[in-house]
C-alpha positions in Angstrom: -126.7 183.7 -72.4 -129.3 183.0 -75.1 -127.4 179.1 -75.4 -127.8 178.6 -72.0 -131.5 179.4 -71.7 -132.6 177.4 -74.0 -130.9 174.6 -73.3 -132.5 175.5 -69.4 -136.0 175.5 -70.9 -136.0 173.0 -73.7 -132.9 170.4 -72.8 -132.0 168.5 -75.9 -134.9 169.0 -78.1 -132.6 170.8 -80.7 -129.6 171.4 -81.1 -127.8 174.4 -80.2 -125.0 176.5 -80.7 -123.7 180.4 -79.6 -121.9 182.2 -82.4 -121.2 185.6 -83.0 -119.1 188.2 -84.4 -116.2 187.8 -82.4 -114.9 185.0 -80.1 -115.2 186.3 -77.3 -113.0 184.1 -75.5 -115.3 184.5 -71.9 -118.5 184.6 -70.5 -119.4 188.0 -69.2 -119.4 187.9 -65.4 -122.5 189.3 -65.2 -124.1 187.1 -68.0 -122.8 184.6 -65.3 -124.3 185.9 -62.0 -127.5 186.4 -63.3 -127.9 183.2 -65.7 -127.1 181.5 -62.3 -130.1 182.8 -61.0 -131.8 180.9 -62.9 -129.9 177.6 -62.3 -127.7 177.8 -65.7 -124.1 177.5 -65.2 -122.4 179.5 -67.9 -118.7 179.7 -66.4 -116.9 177.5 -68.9 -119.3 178.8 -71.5 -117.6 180.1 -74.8 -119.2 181.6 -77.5 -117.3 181.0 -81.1 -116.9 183.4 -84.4 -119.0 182.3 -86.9 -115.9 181.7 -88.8 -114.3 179.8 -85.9 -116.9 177.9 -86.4 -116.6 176.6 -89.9 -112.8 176.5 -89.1 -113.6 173.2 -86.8 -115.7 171.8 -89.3 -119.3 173.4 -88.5 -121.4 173.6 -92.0 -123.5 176.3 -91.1 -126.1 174.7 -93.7 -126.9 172.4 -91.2 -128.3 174.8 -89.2 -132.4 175.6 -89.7 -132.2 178.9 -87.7 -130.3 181.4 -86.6 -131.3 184.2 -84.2 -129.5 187.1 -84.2 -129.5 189.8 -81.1 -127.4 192.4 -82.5 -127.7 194.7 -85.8 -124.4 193.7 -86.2 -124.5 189.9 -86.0 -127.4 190.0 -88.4 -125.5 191.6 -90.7 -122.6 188.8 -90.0 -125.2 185.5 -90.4 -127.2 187.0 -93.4 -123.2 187.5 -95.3 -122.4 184.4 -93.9 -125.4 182.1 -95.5 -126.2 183.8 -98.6 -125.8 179.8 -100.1 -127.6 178.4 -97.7 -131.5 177.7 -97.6 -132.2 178.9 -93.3 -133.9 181.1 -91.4 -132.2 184.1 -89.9 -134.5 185.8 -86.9 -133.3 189.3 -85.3 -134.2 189.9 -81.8 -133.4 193.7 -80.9 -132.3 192.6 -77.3 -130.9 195.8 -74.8 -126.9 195.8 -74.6 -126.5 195.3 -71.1 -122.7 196.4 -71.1 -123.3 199.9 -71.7 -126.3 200.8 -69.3 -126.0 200.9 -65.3 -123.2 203.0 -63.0 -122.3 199.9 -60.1 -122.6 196.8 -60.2 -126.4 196.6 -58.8 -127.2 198.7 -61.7 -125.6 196.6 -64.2 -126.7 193.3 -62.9 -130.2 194.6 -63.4 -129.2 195.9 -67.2 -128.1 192.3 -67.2 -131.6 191.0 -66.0 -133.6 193.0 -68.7 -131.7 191.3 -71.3 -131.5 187.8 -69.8 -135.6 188.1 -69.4 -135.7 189.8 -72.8 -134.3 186.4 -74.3 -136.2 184.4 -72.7 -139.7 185.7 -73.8 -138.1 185.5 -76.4 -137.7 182.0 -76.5 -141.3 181.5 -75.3 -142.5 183.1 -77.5 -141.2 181.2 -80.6 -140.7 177.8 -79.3 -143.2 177.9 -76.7 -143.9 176.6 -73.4 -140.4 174.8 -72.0 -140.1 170.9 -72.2 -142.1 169.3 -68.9 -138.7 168.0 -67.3 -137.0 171.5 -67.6 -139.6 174.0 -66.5 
């Protein structure tokens, strides 16, 4: 979700990359339904391990920041860099998966985390590029 919205609000300014824990091989439909909302199409959306991703040749050196969302995915990124000069950010961001009885009630869990991200966003990078907003 996070990938998707800033690549909504900033386009190619930087480059970006979701990683976490796991591989979770797919997108959550929900993250789906309500990125759509907002005109991001996350349905062939993967995110990779962070281990996947040095497996296919990512140095995560060449990263300048990561942002983790999760206690446990801080944990993860700050093992993970120890050699590396970067900047690891940790966003306390509601887990939508375990809040909300129906699926009206989860896809607004969903929302609160979706619009948790992206203040977020705004808040560290700013307003979004001219062409996306």
């Amino acid at each position: 979700m996070a990938e998707g919205l800033m690549k909504k609000l900033y386009g190619q300014r930087c480059y970006v990359q979701s990683a976490g824990v796991k591989n979770d091989t797919e997108v959550d439909g929900f993250s789906i339904a309500v990125c759509a909302e907002l005109g991001i199409e996350l349905s062939r959306h993967r995110a990779r391990s962070f281990e996947e991703m040095q497996a296919l040749g990512e140095d995560l050196g060449q990263f300048d920041l990561i942002i983790a969302l999760t206690p446990a995915s801080k944990r993860a990124a700050l093992d993970l860099t120890k050699a590396y000069h970067l900047e690891i950010e940790f966003w306390p961001i509601i887990d939508p998966t375990a809040i909300g009885e129906g699926r009206e009630a989860k896809l607004a869990a969903y929302r609160q985390a979706r619009d948790q991200i992206k203040a977020h966003l705004l808040t560290r990078f700013g307003p979004p590029t001219e062409s996306q907003s």
